[in-house]
N, C-alpha and C positions, 0 to 999 in steps of 0.2 A: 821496311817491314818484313820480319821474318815470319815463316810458315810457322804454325805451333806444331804439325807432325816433324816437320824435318828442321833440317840444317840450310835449307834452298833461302835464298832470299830471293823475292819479287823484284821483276827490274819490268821496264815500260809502265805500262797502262795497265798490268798488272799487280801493282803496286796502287794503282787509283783505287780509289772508295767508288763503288756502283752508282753513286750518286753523279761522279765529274766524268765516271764514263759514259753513264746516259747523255749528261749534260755535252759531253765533244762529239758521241755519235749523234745527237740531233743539229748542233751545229752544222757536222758534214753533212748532213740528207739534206735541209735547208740550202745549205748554201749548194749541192748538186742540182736543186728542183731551181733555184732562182736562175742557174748557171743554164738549167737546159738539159741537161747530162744524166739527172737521175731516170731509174729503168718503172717504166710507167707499166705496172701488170695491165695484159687483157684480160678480157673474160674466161678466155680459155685456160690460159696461166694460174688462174685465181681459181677456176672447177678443178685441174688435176693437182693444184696444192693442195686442194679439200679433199680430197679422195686419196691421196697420201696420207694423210694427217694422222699421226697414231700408229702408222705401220716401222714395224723394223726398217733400218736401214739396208741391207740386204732386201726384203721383201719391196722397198720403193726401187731399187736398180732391178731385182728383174720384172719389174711393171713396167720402166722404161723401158727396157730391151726389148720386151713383148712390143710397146705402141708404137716402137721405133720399126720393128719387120712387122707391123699390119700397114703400117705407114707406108712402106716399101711396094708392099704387094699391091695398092691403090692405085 
């Protein structure tokens, strides 16, 4: 399948329709959750994703950097 801007053709999963890449990433989460191995958010994980959410990428690194030297100084 070629780009209609360019001359690139897609190779991997990038060539998949949205459809068969949903369809293989929930395969892999499934089969990591049945395995043991998928990453189980806390509650904490899950409040400062929400408090990210919406911010520049620059503005979410220096938020970490901030919580990381208050973290420090505790």
């Amino acid at each position: 399948m070629k780009d209609s801007t360019t001359n690139i053709r897609k190779r991997g999963f990038a060539s998949l329709s949205i459809e068969d890449r949903k369809r293989i990433a929930s395969l892999g989460g499934k089969a990591a959750h049945a395995k043991g191995t998928a990453h189980q958010f806390t509650s904490e994980e899950a409040a400062a994703a929400g408090k990210r959410r919406g911010q520049p990428r620059s503005a979410r690194i220096q938020s970490k950097e901030l919580e990381n030297e208050q973290s420090k100084t505790m």
